[in-house]
BALOBA-1460 file (C-alpha; in Angstrom, 3 decimals):
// residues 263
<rec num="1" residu="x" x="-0.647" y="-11.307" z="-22.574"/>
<rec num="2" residu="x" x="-3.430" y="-9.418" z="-20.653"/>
<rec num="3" residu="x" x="-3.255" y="-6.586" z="-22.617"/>
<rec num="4" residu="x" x="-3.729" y="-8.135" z="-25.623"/>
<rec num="5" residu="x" x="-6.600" y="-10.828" z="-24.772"/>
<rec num="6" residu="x" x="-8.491" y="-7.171" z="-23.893"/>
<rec num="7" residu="x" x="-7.627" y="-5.736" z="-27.593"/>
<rec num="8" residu="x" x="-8.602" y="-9.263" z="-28.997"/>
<rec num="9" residu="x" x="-12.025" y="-9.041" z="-26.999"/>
<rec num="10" residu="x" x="-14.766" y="-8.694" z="-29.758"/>
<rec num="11" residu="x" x="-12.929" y="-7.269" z="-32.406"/>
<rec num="12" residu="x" x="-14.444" y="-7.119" z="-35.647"/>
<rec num="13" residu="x" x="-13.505" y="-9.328" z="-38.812"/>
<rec num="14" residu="x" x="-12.596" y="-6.305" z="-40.738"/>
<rec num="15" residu="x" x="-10.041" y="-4.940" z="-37.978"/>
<rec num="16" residu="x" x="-8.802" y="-8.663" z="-37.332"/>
<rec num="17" residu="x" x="-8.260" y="-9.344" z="-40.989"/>
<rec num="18" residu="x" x="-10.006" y="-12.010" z="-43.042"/>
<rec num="19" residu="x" x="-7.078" y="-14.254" z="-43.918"/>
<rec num="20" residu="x" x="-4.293" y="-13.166" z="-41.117"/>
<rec num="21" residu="x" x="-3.853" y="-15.019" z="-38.120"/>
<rec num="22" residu="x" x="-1.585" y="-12.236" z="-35.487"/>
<rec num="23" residu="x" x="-4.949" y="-10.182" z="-34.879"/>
<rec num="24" residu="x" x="-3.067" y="-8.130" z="-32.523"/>
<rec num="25" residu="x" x="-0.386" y="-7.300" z="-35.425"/>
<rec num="26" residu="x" x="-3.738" y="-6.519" z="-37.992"/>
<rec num="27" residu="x" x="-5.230" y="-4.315" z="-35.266"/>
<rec num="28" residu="x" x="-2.018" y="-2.198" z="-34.816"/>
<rec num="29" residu="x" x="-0.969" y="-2.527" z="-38.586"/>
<rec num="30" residu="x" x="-4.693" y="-0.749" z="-39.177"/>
<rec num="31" residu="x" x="-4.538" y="1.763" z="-36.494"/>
<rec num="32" residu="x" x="-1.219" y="2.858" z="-37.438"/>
<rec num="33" residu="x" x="-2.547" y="4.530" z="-40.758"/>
<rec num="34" residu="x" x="-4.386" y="7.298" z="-38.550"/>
<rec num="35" residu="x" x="-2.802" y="7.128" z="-35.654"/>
<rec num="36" residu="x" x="1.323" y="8.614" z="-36.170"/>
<rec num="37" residu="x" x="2.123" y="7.075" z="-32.541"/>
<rec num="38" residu="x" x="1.080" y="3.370" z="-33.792"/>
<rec num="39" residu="x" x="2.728" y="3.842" z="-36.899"/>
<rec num="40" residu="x" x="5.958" y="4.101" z="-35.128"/>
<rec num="41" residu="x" x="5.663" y="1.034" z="-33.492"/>
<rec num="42" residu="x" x="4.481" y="-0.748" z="-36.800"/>
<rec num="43" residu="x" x="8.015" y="0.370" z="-38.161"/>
<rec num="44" residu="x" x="10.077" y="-0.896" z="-34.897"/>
<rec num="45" residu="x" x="8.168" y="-4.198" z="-35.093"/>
<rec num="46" residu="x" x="9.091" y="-4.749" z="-38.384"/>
<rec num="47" residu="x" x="12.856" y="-4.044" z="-37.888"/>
<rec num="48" residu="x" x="12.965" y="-5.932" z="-35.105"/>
<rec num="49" residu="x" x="11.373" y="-8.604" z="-36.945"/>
<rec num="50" residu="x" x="13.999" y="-8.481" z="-40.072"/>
<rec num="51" residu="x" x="16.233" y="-8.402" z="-37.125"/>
<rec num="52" residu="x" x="15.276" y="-11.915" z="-36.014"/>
<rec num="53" residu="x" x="14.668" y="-13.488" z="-39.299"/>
<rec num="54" residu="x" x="18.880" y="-12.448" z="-40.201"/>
<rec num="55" residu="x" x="19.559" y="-14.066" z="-36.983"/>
<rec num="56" residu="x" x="18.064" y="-17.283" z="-37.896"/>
<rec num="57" residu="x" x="19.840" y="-16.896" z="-41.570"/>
<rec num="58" residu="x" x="23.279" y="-16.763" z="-40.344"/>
<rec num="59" residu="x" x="25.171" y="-20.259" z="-39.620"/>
<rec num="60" residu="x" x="25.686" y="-20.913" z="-35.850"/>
<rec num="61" residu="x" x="23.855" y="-17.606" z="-35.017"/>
<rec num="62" residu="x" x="26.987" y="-15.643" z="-35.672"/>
<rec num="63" residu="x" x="26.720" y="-11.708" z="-36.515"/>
<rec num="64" residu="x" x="28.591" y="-11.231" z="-40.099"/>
<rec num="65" residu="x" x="32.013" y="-9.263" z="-39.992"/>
<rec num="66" residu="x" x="30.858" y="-6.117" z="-41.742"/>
<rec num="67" residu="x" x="28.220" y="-5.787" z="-38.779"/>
<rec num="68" residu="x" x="30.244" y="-6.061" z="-35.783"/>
<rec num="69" residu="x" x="30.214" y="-3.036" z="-33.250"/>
<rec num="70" residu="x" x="27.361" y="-1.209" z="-35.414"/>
<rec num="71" residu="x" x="24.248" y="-0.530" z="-33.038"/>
<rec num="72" residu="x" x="22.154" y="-3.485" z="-34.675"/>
<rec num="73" residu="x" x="24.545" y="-5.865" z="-33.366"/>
<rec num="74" residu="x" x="24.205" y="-4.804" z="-30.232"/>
<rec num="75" residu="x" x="20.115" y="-5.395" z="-30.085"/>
<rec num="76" residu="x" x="19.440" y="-7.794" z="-27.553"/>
<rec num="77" residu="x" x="18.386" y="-11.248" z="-28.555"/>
<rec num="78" residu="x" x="14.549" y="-11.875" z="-28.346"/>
<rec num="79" residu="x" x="12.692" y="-14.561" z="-26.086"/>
<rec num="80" residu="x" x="9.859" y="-16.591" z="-27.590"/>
<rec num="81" residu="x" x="7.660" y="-15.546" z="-25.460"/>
<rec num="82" residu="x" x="8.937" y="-11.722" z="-26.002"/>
<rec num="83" residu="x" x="8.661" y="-12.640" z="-30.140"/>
<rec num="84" residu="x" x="4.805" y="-13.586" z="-29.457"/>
<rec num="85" residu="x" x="4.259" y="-10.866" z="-27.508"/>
<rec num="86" residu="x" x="5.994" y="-8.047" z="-30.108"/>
<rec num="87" residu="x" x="3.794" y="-5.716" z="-30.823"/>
<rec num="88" residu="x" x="2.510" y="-4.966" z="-26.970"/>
<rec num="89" residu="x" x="5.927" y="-5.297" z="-25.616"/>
<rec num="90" residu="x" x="7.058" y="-3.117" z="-27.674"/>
<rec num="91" residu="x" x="4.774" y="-0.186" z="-27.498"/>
<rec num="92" residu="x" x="5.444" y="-0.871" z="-23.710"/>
<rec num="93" residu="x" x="9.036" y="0.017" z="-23.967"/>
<rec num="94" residu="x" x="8.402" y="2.906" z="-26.044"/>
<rec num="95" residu="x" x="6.387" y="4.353" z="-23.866"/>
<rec num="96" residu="x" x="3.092" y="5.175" z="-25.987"/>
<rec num="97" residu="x" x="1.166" y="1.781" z="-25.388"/>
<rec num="98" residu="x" x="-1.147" y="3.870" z="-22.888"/>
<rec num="99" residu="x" x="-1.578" y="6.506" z="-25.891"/>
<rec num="100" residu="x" x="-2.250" y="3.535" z="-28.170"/>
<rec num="101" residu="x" x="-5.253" y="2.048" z="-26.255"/>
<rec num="102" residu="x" x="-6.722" y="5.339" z="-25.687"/>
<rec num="103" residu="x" x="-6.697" y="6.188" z="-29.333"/>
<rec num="104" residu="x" x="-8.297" y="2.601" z="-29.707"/>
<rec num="105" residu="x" x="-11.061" y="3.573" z="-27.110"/>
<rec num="106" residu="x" x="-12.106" y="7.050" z="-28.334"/>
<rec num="107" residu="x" x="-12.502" y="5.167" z="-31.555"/>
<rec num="108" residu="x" x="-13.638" y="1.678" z="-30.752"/>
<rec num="109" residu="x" x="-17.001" y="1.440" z="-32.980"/>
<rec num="110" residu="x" x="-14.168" y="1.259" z="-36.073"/>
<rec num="111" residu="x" x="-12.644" y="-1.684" z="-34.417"/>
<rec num="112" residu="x" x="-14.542" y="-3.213" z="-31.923"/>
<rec num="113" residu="x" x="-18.212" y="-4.643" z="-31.442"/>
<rec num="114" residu="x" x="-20.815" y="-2.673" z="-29.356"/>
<rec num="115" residu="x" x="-20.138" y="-5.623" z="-25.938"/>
<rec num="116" residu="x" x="-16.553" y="-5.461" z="-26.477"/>
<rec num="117" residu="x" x="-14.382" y="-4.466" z="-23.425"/>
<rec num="118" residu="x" x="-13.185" y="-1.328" z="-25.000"/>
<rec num="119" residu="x" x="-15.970" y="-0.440" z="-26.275"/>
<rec num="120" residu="x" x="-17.748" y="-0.502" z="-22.785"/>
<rec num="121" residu="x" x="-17.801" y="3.563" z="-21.354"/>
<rec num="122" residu="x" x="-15.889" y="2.585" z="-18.083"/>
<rec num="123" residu="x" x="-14.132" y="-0.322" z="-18.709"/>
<rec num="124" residu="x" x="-12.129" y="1.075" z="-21.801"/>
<rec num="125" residu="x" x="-11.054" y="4.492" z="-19.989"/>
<rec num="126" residu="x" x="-9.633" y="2.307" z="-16.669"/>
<rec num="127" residu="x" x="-7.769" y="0.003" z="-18.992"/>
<rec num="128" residu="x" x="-5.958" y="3.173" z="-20.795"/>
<rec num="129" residu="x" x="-5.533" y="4.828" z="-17.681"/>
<rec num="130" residu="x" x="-4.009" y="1.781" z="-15.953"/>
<rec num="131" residu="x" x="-1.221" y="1.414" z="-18.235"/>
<rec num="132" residu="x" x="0.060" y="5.507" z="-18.037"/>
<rec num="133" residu="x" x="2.372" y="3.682" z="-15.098"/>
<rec num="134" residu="x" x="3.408" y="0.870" z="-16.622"/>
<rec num="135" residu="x" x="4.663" y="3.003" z="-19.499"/>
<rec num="136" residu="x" x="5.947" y="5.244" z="-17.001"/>
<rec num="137" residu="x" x="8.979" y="2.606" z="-16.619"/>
<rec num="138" residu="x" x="12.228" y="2.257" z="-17.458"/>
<rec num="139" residu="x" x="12.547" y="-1.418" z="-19.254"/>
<rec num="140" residu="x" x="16.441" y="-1.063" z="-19.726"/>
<rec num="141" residu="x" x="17.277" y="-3.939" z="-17.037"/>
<rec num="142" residu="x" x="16.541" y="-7.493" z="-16.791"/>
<rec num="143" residu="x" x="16.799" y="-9.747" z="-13.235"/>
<rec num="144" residu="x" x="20.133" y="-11.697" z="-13.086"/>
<rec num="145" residu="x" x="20.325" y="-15.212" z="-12.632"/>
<rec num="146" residu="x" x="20.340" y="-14.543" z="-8.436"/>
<rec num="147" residu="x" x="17.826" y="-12.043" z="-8.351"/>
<rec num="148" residu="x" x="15.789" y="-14.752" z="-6.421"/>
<rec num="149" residu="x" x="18.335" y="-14.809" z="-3.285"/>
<rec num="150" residu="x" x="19.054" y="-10.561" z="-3.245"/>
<rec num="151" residu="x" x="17.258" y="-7.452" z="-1.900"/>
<rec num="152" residu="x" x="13.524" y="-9.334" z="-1.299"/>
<rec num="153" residu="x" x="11.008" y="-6.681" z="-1.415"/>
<rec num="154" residu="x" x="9.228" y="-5.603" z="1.664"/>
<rec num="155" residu="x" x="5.770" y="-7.761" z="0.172"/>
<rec num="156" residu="x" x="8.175" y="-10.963" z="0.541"/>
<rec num="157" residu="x" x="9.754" y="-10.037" z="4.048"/>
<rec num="158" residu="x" x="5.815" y="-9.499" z="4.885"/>
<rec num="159" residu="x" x="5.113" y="-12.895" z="3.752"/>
<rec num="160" residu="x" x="7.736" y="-14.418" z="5.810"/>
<rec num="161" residu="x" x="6.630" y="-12.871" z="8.790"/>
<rec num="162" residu="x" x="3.144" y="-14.165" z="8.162"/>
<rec num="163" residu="x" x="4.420" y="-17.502" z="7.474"/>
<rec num="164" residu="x" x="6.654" y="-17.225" z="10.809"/>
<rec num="165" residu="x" x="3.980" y="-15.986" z="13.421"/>
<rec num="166" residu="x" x="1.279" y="-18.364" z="11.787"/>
<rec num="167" residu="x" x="2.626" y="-20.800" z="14.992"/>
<rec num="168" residu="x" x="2.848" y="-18.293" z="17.600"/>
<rec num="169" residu="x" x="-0.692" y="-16.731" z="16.735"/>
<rec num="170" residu="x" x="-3.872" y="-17.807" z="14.843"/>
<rec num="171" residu="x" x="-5.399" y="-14.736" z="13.633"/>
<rec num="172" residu="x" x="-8.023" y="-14.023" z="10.999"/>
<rec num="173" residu="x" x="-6.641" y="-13.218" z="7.546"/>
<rec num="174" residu="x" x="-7.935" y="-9.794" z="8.190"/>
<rec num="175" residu="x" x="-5.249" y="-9.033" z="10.932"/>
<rec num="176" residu="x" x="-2.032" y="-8.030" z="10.372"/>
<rec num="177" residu="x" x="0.421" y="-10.764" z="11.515"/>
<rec num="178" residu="x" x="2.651" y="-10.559" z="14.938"/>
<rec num="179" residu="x" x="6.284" y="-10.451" z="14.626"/>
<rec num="180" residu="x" x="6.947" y="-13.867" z="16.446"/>
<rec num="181" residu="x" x="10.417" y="-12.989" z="18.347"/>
<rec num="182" residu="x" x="11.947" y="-15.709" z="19.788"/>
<rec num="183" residu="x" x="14.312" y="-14.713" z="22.914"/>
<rec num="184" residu="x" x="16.611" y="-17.459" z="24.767"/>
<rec num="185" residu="x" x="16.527" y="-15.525" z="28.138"/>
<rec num="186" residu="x" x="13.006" y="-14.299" z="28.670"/>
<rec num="187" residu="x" x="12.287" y="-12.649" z="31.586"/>
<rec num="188" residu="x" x="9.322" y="-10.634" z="31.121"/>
<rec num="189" residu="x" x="10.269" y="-7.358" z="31.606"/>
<rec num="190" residu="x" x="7.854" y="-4.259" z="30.400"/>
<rec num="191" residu="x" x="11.765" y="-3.221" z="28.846"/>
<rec num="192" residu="x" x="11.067" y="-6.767" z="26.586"/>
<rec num="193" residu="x" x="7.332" y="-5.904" z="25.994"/>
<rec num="194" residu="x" x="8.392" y="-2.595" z="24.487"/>
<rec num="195" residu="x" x="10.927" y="-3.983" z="22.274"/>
<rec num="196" residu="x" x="8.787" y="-6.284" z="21.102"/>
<rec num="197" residu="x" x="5.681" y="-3.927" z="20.870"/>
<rec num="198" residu="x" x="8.328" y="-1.350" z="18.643"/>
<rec num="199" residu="x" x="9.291" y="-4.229" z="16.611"/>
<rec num="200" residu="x" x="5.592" y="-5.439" z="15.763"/>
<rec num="201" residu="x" x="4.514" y="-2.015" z="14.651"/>
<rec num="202" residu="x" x="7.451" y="-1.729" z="12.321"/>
<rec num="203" residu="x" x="6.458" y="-5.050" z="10.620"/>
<rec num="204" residu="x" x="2.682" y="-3.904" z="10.671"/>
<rec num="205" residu="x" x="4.399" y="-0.325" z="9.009"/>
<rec num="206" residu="x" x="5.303" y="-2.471" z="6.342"/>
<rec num="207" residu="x" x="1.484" y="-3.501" z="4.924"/>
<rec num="208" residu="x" x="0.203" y="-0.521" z="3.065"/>
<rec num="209" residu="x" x="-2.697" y="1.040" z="5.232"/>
<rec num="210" residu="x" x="-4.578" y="4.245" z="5.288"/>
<rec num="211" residu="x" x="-2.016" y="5.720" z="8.301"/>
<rec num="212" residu="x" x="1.501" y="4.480" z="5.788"/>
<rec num="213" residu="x" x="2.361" y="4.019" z="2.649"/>
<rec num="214" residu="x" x="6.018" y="2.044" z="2.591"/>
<rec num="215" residu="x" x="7.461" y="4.175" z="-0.727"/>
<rec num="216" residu="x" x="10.675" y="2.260" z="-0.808"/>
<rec num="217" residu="x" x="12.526" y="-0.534" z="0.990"/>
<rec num="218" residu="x" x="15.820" y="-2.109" z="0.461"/>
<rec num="219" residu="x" x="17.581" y="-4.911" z="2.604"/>
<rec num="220" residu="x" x="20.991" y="-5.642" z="3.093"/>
<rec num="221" residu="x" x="21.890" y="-2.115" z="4.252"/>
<rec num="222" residu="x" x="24.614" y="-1.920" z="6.151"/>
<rec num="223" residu="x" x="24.578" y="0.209" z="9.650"/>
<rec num="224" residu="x" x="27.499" y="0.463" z="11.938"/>
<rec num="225" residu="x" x="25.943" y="1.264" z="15.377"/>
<rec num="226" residu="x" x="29.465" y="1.999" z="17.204"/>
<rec num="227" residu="x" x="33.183" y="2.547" z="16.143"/>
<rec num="228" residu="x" x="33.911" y="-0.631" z="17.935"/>
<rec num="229" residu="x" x="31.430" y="-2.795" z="16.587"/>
<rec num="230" residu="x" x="31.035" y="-4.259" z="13.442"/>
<rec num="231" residu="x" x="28.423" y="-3.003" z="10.501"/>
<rec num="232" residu="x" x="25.468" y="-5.152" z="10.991"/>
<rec num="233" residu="x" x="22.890" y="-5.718" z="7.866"/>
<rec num="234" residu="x" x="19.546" y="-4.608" z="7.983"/>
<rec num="235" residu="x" x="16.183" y="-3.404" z="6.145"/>
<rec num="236" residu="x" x="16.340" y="0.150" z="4.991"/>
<rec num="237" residu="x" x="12.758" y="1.891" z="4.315"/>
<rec num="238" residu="x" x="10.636" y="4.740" z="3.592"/>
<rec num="239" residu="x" x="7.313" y="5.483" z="4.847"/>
<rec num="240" residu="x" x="5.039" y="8.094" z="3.993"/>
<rec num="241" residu="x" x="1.822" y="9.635" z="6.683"/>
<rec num="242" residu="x" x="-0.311" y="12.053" z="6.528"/>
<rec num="243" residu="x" x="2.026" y="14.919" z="7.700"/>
<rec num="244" residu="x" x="5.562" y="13.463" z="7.798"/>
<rec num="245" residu="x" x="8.217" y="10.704" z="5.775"/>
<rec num="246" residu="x" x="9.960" y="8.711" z="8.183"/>
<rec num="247" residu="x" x="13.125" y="6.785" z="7.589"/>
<rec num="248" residu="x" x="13.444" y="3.258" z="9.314"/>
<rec num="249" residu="x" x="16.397" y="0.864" z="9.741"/>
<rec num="250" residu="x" x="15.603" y="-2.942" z="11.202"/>
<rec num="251" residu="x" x="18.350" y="-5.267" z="11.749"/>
<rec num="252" residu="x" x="17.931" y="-8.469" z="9.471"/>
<rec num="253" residu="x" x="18.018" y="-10.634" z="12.994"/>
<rec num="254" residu="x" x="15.012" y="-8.868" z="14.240"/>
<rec num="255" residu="x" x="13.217" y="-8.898" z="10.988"/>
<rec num="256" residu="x" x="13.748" y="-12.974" z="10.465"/>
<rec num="257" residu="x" x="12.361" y="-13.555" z="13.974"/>
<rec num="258" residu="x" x="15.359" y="-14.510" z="15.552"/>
<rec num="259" residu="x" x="17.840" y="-12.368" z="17.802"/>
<rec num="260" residu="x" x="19.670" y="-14.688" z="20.053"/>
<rec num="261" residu="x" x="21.763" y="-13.006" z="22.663"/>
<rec num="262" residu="x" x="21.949" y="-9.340" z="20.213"/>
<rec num="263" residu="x" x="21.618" y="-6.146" z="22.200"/>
């Protein structure tokens, strides 16, 4: 939806089409007649819209007999919102919507007013450039129903952590929040203090900063300390410094806040 209120910013009548009203599907329709790479997509638009329009023919949504087990069966069903949003979504799977807008760009004063955001010198380049990495991606995956409850990335474990030390500490949104252990038997010790001095800086390692960069993190890992003992689950990451990658394992106690009697 971003991507396409920038291509609809300013875009002449003639490239919009008099009497159409999908102005994104009149821009791509017209630069696919110079451009191969947008002609492409034009096709796979269309196909997947004949696609949809057989789906809605057939009685009870059912596939036809003669169909079943060829490869057009087995196209997934479209979302509304993925229907209204064909044409971008779908140069986003294939890879080339970052070659799209750049052919766009370098020829913006055939589509585009002279204030139009593509048309602007900087503005245009950054908004090609920006989506090289989202075409980078491989869209062959969707979340399942309980993706909210499994593996939370390290931005949401940061957030709790913020949301958990918010009592213990009231710092200025600039500062990086404090772990906020809670201990049953606290004694004071400098053995304590350097626990829970370790176990602040690995929740700080988790921000991205100009000393780390946290290049992957998975929870739920299972680590089993000793032969006797049990695996206990934890947060797996990767960080990246200036001169070395280090690999860091957390139990899930310490990184909620709350170890109890654990050693």
């Amino acid at each position: 939806g971003v991507v396409e209120a920038c291509l609809l910013h300013m875009l002449k009548r003639r490239a919009a089409g008099f009497l159409r009203t999908d102005k994104v599907a009149a821009l791509f329709t017209k630069v696919g007649k110079t451009c191969a790479v947008a002609g492409d997509v034009c096709k796979k638009v269309q196909e997947l819209q004949q696609q949809v329009e057989s789906r809605k023919n057939q009685p009870n949504g059912q596939e036809p007999l003669k169909r079943q087990g060829s490869t057009t069966s087995k196209t997934p069903v479209l979302t509304p919102q993925a229907i209204k949003h064909i044409w971008v979504r779908t140069a986003l799977i294939e890879k080339v919507l970052d070659k799209i807008v750049q052919y766009i760009v370098d020829n913006c004063s055939k589509y585009y007013e002279k204030e139009a955001l593509l048309a602007d010198p900087v503005c245009g380049p950054i908004l090609a450039s920006l989506l090289v990495g989202p075409c980078a991606l491989e869209y062959t995956k969707l979340k399942t129903a309980d993706h909210y409850w499994t593996d939370p990335s390290a931005d949401e474990l940061v957030q709790r952590h913020r949301i958990h030390g918010a009592h213990g500490r009231q710092d200025s949104p600039c500062k990086r929040p404090a772990l906020g252990i809670r201990k049953r038997h606290s004694s004071g010790s400098t053995s304590e203090d350097r626990f829970a001095a370790s176990a602040r800086e690995y929740v700080e390692s988790l921000h991205q900063n100009s000393r780390t960069h946290l290049l992957y993190g998975k929870n739920n890992v299972l680590v089993q300390p000793k032969d006797d003992l049990e695996a206990i689950p934890g947060y797996l990451s990767l960080h990246q410094s200036a001169d070395s990658l280090t690999l860091k394992w957390t139990p899930n106690q310490l990184m909620n806040g709350t170890l109890g009697d654990s050693e």
